[in-house]
C-alpha positions, 0 to 999 in steps of 0.5 A: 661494877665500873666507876669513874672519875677518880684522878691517878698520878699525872691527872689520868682519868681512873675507871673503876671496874667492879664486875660481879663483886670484884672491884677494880681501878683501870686507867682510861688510857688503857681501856681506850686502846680498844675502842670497840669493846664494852669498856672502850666505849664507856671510857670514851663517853666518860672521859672524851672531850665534850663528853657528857656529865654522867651524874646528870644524865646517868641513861646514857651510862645504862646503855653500856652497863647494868647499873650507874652510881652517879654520886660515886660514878661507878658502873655496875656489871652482873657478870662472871668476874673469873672470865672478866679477869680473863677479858681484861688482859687484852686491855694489859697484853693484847690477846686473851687467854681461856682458863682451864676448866672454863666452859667455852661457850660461856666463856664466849658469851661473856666476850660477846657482852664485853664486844671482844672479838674471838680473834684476840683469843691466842691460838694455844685456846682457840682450838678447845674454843672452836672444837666447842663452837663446831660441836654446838653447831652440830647439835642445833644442825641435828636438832633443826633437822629433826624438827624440820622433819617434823613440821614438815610432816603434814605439808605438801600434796598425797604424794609429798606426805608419802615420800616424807612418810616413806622416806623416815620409814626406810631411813629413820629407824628411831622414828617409829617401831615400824621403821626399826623393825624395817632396819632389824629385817634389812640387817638380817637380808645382809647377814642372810645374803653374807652366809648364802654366797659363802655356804654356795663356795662349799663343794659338798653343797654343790651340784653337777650341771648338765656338763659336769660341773659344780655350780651352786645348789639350786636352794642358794639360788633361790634363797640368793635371788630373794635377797637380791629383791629385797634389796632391790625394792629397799633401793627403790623406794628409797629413791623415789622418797628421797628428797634430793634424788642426785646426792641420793644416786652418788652418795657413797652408802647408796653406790654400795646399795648399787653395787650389791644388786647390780652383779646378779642382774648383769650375770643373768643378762649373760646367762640369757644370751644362751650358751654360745656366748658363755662358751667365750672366755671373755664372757666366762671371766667377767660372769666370774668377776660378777660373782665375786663382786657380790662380796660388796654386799657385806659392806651394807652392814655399815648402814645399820653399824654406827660403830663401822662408820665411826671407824670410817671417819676415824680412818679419814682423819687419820689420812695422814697417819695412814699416808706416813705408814704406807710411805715408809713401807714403800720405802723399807720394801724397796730398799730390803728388796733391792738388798736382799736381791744384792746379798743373795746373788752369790748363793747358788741356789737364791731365791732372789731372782730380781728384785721385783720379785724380792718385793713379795718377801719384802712385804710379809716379812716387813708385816710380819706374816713370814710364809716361808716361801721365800727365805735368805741362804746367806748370812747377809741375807739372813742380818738384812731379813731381821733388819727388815722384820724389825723396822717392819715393827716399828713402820707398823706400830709407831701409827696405831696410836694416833689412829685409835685415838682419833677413833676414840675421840670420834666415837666419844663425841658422836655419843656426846652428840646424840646424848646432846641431841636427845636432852635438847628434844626433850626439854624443847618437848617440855618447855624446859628450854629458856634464855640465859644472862637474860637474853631475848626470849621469843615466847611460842604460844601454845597454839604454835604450829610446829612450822612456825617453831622451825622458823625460830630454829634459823638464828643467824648465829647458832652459838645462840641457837639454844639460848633463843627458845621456849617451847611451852607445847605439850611433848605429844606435839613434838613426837610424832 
């Protein structure tokens, strides 16, 4: 409640602020050093020359509050009184400070009734606060595509119900049990393929060609050569259902797809020509580079592995970190290698013999592996082998922890997305989606088409994405 009227010392106008219960007393100069917020502009209507007489015409206060005592001049607020306390040091200090334990997004909504912009937070909150905002966003980001899919399942012509059809079939496994059971059998081609090509290394499982060689049996071939159609029509139709065909083409998972059909392909175009162009070594080398490519094939698993992709973000975040551990091995294999090369000289038997050759001693002793292959003779040596061993430790260790935090974190926050993303479905299935602080609610008769739902689903600010809905369909109109 915020009252007005009384006289301070020196004549000052007073502006009691009662919010939620908690009565206060705030000078008007105070509250005009911020103008534009809620409590600016009601102390400048009450106290600004010319102003109106408040008692006589209290609607001009209830556009700013939520009740108006003209007999006593106070002005009511139904609103958090913890967060209002933590509003009204910008009015004393100039910057806002978050509570700990204080959710941001209501915190944020109660900045948005009082018109206090998000830059007066100081910087030591406002990374909780944004992290809070990006997570909102991302699950109305995820929510909006899940129905955009939804209402646009039955638009188009044959053909575009058949590309949308398709398209959650090879990519959506969630959607149906015929899509899972699509994904379940891709993951088995992979692990298949994987086996096939390690079992066709095995001598004893080889056969002599008609030169005496060993090539692979021909029921790995044959098993191989399935895979590989497997993969070729997932990729396909994969494309041709994709909605944007380009970022389909040069997204990473898909140039991956790429490269796990296309050595098989290249390699029998070779094998075609005929003998005579096999007999070339330079052909002979790039079948075998070919061959080895369809290692790449292992990395299809990633598609089917939420926990590999995480890893995958993990390590992208970690850049940094990465870049430090990689900078300092550099710099330890470089200066062990040249000292281990310096100190060894004087043995007559050294096997420092340059020191870019010292540079493979260097690095697995730095990791720790220590083949033996290459060993210091002297006693210098020997003092300049430990050093490095033991730096090798610490160039290794000191970025663990920041890496597997970032892990953690991601993988913690993808499941608090998806757990997210799921309950709001659910809700917005049963009608259990409504505003708070009673905000505007647009109300979806049951007779609304999932396209129109998916209008309402585009707030031109999405912290109020789920404050903006009420779904009163039946689930069965939601699920498909």
């Amino acid at each position: 409640m915020v009252s007005s009227g009384e006289q301070g010392e020196g004549g000052e106008v007073i502006v009691t602020v009662n919010v939620g219960g908690v009565r206060q007393l705030l000078p008007s100069e105070l509250l005009c050093r911020f103008p534009e917020t809620r409590l600016g502009q009601l102390c400048l209507l009450r106290c600004s020359p010319g102003a109106p007489v408040l008692g006589a015409a209290p609607e001009l206060a209830l556009d700013l509050c939520d009740d108006f005592d003209p007999r006593s001049g106070e002005f009511y607020f139904d609103r958090d009184p913890r967060s209002f306390d933590a509003v009204l040091d910008l009015y004393y200090v100039g910057e806002i400070h978050m509570e700990r334990g204080v959710c941001p997004i209501c915190f944020k909504n109660e900045m948005d009734f009082w018109q206090v912009d998000v830059d007066y937070l100081d910087d030591c909150c406002r990374g909780l606060f944004s992290e809070k905002l990006e997570e909102l966003e991302e699950v109305a980001r995820r929510v909006r595509l899940v129905l955009d899919d939804q209402a646009g399942a039955g638009e188009g012509d044959h053909w575009k119900r058949f590309q949308k059809t398709l398209w959650k079939l090879m990519e959506k496994p969630e959607t149906s049990a015929q899509a899972r059971t699509l994904a379940i059998a891709s993951f088995l081609v992979v692990v298949v393929s994987a086996v096939t090509m390690c079992l066709g290394t095995i001598p004893e499982l080889q056969v002599k060609s008609e030169t005496g060689q060993l090539v692979e049996h021909p029921t790995v071939t044959i098993i191989e050569t399935v895979c590989i159609v497997w993969f070729t029509l997932e990729y396909v139709l994969r494309l041709i259902s994709a909605p944007q065909t380009l970022h389909f083409v040069f997204s990473f998972m898909n140039i991956i797809d790429m490269l796990a059909i296309l050595p098989y392909y290249l390699a029998m175009l070779l094998s075609g020509m005929g003998d005579a162009i096999l007999e070339l070594n330079n052909v002979q080398q790039a079948v075998q580079a070919l061959r080895i490519m369809r290692i790449v094939r292992v990395f299809k698993l990633a598609r089917h592995s939420s926990g590999l992709q995480t890893l995958t973000y993990a390590l992208k975040s970690s850049f940094k970190e990465l870049s430090l551990l990689l900078l300092y091995l550099a710099m330890g294999i470089f200066l062990f290698s040249a000292l281990g090369y310096t100190l060894e000289q004087s043995h007559p038997e050294t096997m420092f013999t340059s020191i870019p050759h010292s540079f493979w001693w260097a690095i697995i002793t730095m990791t720790t592996v220590g083949y033996g292959d290459i060993f210091p003779k002297t006693g210098l040596g020997k003092l300049n082998a430990a050093a490095s061993f033991l730096c090798g430790i610490l160039a290794i260790a000191l970025p663990i922890h920041p890496i597997i935090n970032n892990f953690v974190k991601y993988y913690n926050k993808q499941k608090v997305l998806d757990t997210a993303v799921k309950h709001q479905l659910e809700r917005l299935a049963t009608g259990a989606l409504h505003a708070w602080h009673g905000a505007s609610v647009p109300s979806v008769a049951a007779e609304t088409r999932p396209q129109e739902l998916t209008k309402i689903l585009h707030p031109t600010d999405t912290r109020l994405f789920f404050k903006s809905l009420t779904w009163t369909r039946d689930a069965s109109h939601v699920y498909t």
